[in-house]
C-alpha positions in Angstrom: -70.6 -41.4 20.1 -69.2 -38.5 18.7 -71.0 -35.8 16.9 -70.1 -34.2 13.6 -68.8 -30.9 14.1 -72.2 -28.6 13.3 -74.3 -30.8 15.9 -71.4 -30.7 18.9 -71.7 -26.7 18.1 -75.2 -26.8 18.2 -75.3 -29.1 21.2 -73.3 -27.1 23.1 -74.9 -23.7 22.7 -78.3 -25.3 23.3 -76.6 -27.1 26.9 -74.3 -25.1 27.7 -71.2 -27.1 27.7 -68.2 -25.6 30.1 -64.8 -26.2 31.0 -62.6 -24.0 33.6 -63.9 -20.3 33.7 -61.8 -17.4 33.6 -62.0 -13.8 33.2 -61.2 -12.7 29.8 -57.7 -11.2 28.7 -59.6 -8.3 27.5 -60.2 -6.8 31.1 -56.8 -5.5 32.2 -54.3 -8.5 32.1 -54.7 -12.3 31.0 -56.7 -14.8 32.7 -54.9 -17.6 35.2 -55.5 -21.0 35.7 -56.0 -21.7 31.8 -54.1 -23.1 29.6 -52.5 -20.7 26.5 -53.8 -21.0 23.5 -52.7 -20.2 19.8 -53.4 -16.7 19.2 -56.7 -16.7 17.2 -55.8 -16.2 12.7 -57.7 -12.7 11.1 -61.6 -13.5 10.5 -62.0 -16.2 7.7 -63.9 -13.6 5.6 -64.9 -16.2 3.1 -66.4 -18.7 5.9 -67.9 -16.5 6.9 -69.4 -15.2 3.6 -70.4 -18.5 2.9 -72.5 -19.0 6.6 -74.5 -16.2 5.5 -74.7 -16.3 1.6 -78.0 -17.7 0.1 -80.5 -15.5 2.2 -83.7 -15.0 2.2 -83.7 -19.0 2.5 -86.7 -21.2 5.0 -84.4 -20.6 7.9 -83.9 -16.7 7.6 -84.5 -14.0 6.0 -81.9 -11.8 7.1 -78.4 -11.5 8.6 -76.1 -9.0 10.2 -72.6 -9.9 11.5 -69.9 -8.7 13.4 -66.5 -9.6 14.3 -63.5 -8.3 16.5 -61.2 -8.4 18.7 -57.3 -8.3 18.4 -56.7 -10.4 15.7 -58.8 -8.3 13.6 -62.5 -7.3 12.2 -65.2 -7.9 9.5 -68.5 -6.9 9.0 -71.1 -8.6 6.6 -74.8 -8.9 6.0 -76.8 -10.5 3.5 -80.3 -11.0 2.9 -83.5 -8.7 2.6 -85.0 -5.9 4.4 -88.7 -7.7 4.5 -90.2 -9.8 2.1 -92.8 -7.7 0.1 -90.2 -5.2 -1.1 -87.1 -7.9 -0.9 -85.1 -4.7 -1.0 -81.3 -5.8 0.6 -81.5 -5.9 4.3 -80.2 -2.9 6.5 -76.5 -4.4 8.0 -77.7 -1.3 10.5 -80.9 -2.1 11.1 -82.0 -2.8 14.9 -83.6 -5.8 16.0 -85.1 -7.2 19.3 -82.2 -8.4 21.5 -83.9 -10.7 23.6 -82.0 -12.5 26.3 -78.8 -10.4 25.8 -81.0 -8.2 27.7 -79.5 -10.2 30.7 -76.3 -9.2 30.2 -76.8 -5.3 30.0 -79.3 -6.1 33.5 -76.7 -7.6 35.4 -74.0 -4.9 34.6 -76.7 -2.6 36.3 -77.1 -4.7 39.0 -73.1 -5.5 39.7 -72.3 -1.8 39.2 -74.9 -1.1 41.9 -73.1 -3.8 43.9 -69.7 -2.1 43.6 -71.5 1.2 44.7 -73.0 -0.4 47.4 -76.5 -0.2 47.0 -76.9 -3.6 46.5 -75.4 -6.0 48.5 -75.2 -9.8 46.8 -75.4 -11.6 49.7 -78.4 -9.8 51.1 -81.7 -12.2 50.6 -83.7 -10.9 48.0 -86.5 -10.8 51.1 -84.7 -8.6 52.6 -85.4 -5.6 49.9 -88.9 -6.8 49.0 -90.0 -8.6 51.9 -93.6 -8.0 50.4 -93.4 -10.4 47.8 -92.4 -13.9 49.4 -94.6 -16.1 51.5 -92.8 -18.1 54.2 -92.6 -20.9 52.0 -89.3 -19.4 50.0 -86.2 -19.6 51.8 -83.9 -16.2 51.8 -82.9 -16.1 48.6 -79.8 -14.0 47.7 -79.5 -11.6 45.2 -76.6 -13.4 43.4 -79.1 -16.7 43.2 -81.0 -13.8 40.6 -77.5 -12.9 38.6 -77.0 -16.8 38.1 -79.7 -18.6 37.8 -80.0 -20.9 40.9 -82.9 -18.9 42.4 -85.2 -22.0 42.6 -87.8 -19.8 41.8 -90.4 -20.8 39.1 -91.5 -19.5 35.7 -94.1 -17.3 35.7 -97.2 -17.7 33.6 -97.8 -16.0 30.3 -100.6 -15.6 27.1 -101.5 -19.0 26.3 -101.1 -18.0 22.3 -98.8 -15.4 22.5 -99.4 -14.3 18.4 -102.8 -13.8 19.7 -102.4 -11.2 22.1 -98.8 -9.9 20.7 -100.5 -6.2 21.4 -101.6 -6.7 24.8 -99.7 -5.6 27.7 -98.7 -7.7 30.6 -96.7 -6.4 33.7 -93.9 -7.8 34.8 -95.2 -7.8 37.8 -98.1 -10.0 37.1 -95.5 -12.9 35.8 -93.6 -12.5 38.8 -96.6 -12.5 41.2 -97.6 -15.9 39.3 -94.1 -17.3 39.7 -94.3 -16.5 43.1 -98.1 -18.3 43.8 -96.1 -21.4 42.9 -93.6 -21.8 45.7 -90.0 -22.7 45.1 -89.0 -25.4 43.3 -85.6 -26.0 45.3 -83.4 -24.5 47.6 -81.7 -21.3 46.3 -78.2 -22.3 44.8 -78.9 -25.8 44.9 -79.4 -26.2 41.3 -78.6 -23.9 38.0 -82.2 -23.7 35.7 -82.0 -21.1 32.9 -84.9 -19.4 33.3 -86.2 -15.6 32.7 -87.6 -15.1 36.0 -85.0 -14.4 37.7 -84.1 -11.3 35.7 -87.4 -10.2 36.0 -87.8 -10.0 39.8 -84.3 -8.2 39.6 -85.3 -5.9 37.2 -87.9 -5.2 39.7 -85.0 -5.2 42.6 -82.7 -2.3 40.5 -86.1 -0.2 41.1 -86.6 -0.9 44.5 -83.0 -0.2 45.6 -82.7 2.8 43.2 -86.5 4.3 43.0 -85.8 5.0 39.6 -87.1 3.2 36.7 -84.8 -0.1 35.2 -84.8 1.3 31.8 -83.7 4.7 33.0 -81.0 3.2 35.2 -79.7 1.2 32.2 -80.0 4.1 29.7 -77.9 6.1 32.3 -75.2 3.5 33.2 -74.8 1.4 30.4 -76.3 3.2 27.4 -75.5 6.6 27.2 -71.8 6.7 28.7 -71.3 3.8 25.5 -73.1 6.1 23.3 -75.1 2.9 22.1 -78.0 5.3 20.3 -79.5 2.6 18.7 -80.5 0.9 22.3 -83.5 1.3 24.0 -86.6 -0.2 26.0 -90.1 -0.4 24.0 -92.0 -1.1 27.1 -95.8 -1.4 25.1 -94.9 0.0 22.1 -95.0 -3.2 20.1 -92.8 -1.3 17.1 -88.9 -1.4 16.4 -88.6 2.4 16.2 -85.6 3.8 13.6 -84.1 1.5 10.7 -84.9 -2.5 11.3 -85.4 -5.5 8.9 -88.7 -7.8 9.4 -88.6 -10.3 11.5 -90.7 -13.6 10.1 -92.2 -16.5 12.2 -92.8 -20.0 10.6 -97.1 -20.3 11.5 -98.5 -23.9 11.1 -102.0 -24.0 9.2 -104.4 -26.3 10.0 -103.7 -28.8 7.3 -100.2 -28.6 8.6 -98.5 -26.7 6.1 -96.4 -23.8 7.2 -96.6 -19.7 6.5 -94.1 -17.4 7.0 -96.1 -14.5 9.2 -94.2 -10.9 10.0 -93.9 -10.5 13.4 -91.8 -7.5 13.9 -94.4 -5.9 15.5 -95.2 -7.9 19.3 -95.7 -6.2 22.6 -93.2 -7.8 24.6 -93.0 -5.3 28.1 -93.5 -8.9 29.7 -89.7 -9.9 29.2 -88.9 -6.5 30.8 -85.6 -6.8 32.5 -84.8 -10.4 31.0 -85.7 -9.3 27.3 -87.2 -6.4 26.1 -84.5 -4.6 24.7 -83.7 -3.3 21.5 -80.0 -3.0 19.8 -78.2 -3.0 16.9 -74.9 -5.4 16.0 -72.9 -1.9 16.7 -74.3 -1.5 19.6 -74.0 -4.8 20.8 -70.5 -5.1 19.7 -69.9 -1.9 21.6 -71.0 -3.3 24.9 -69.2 -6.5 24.4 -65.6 -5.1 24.1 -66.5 -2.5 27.1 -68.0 -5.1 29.4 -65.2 -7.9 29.1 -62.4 -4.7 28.4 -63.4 -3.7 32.1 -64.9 -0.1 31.7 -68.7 -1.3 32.6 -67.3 -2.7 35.6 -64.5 -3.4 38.2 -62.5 -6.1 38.2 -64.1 -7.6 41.2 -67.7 -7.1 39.9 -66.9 -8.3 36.0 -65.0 -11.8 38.2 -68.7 -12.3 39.7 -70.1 -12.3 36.2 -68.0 -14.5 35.3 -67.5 -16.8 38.2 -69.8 -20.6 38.0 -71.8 -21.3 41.1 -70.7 -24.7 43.0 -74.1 -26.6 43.6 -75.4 -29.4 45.9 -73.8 -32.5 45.0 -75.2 -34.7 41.8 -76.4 -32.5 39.9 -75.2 -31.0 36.9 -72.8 -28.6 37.1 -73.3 -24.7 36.3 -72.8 -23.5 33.2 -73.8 -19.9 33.4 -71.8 -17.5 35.1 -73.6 -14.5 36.5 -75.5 -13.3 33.3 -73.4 -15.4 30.5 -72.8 -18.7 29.6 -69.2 -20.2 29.4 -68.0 -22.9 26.6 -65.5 -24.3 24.4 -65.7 -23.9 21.0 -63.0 -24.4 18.2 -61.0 -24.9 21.0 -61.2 -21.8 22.7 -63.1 -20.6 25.7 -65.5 -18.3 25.1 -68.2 -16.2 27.6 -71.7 -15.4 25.3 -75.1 -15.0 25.6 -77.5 -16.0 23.1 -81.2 -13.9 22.7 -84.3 -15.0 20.8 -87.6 -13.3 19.9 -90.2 -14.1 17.6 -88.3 -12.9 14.5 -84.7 -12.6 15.7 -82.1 -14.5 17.1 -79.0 -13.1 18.6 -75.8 -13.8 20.4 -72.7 -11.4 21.8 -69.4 -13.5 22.6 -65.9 -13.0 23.7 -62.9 -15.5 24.0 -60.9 -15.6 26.7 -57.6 -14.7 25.0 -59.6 -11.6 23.9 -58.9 -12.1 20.4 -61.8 -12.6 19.0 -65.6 -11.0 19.3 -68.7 -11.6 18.0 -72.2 -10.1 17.5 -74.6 -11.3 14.9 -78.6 -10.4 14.5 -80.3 -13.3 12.1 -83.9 -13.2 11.5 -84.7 -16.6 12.2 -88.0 -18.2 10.8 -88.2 -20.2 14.2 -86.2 -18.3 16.4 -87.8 -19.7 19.4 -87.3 -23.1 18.3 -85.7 -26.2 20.4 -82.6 -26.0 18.2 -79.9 -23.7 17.2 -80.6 -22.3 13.5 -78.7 -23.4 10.8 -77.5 -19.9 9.9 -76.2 -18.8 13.5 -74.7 -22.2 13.5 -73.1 -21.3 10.8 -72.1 -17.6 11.7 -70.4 -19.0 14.8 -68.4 -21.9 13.6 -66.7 -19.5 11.0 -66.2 -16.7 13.6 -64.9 -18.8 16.4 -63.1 -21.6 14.8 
């Protein structure tokens, strides 16, 4: 059967659908083994005007885009600031960057790779031998960078609204994931899953005896100048400008309410998803990370390199960090990120001529499906 344009985009973001990976064109010289593709038109500015016209609407409230890349750049947001004032929102505005949070953790993690420090191949166990029984096999550290640990989610707050101002350690999630034993061998099978970030969020301290959020202000942050980026850690506010995030609440006679959540402790995602941005920023770190100044050439091709697994199962579709796809006909590397409030997503193309970052404050942004709006943003951006 084939599926009407929006639900193949929406399909494949949510799976993950691949084809042949390849470094971008972006880091030094064009990718090999592809095949060329038709240089990428100037942003459709009124495609993309039209994703994000019509806000605040019951999918969103707000939305900030950004595009790039060689074949040229626009900016847009639409929407409101929060919905007492309904003041326009700020296109500056920072926002919780969820899972892109991976991306900026395994740049840490490769860089210390390339330095030595860490050594891929190594077995996890071998760093922190005080956390596995005998029950895990050695795990290597690249299992963490893409997904194939085998290692289970940890547990969380029942009802998370309820206790969105309570603390819990990262270390308490991984000590539950761990209680669990593995669920299969490491690189046997590719499960998208925040755990893994987690424990090497933990491993970048170990190896470095400096604090993850200090190691990423240090190697990522600062030499990009990305001053809108930062870790909350317990503070459950979005310090500096930011539009309201909203969350779609179910009553009890099963109507819904739109409830602010832009305040939420989140220290629990740590290393997998606590950080903050803004669409600059984010669009700063894009072009550096697949232009290859975050990392050598040899690090940023283990990013993007797709792990072979054990035989019938589904192939890998994440790289180390991001995911790898086809859409409009071009291959692209992303990551999407979701919290309560905000939903998110960084992408290159191959061919290098095209980037995008957009921030939308989704009513159900940790919903099964992708929302309509990012839907929207990315099939004018990356047609």
């Amino acid at each position: 059967m084939k599926l009407p344009a929006r639900a193949a985009l929406a399909t494949a973001l949510v799976l993950g659908l691949t084809g042949a990976a390849a470094v971008p064109a972006l880091a030094h010289a064009p990718a090999t083994g592809t095949a060329v593709e038709a240089p990428s038109p100037r942003p459709d500015a009124r495609a993309l005007r039209e994703a994000i016209k019509g806000l605040p609407n019951a999918d969103a409230t707000a939305a900030l885009v950004r595009v790039g890349g060689t074949a040229g750049t626009w900016r847009g947001s639409s929407g409101v600031h929060d919905l007492v004032t309904r003041r326009e929102a700020d296109p500056h505005g920072r926002f919780r960057a969820g899972s892109t949070t991976k991306i900026v953790t395994a740049a840490v993690a490769l860089q210390l790779a390339a330095e030595g420090t860490l050594d891929l191949d190594e077995p996890v166990q071998h760093y922190m031998p005080e956390l596995f029984g005998k029950e895990f096999r050695p795990i290597p550290v690249r299992s963490l960078l893409n997904y194939t640990s085998g290692l289970k989610p940890g547990d969380g707050f029942d009802d998370e609204y309820a206790h969105r101002y309570d603390t819990l350690d990262p270390r308490t999630v991984v000590a539950s994931a761990l209680a669990k034993g593995p669920e299969h061998a490491p690189g046997a099978e590719q499960h998208y899953r925040n755990i893994g970030y987690t424990v090497l969020g933990l491993l970048i301290e170990r190896v470095t005896g400096d604090t993850y959020a200090h190691q990423a202000r240090q190697r990522v942050f600062e030499p990009l100048r990305m001053r809108d980026t930062y870790f909350p850690g317990a503070d459950p506010r979005i310090r500096g400008p930011h539009n309201h995030g909203y969350q779609k609440m179910q009553r009890p006679d099963g109507t819904t309410r739109l409830v602010d959540v832009t305040e939420w402790n989140q220290s629990d995602r740590f290393a997998a998803g606590d950080m903050i941005s803004s669409t600059a920023d984010l669009e700063t770190f894009t072009r550096a990370l697949f232009g290859g100044k975050l990392l050598p050439r040899a690090q940023l091709k283990e990013m993007l390199t797709l792990p072979r697994l054990a035989p019938g199962v589904p192939e890998a579709v994440f790289g180390g960090g991001p995911q790898h796809m086809r859409i409009g006909g071009k291959a692209v590397w992303l990551k999407t990120g979701a919290r309560y409030g905000y939903a998110n997503l960084i992408a290159a193309t191959e061919d290098g001529s095209r980037t995008l970052v957009y921030s939308v404050n989704a009513t159900d942004a940790k919903g099964r499906g992708m929302n309509p709006v990012a839907e929207r943003i990315v099939g004018a951006a990356l047609r």
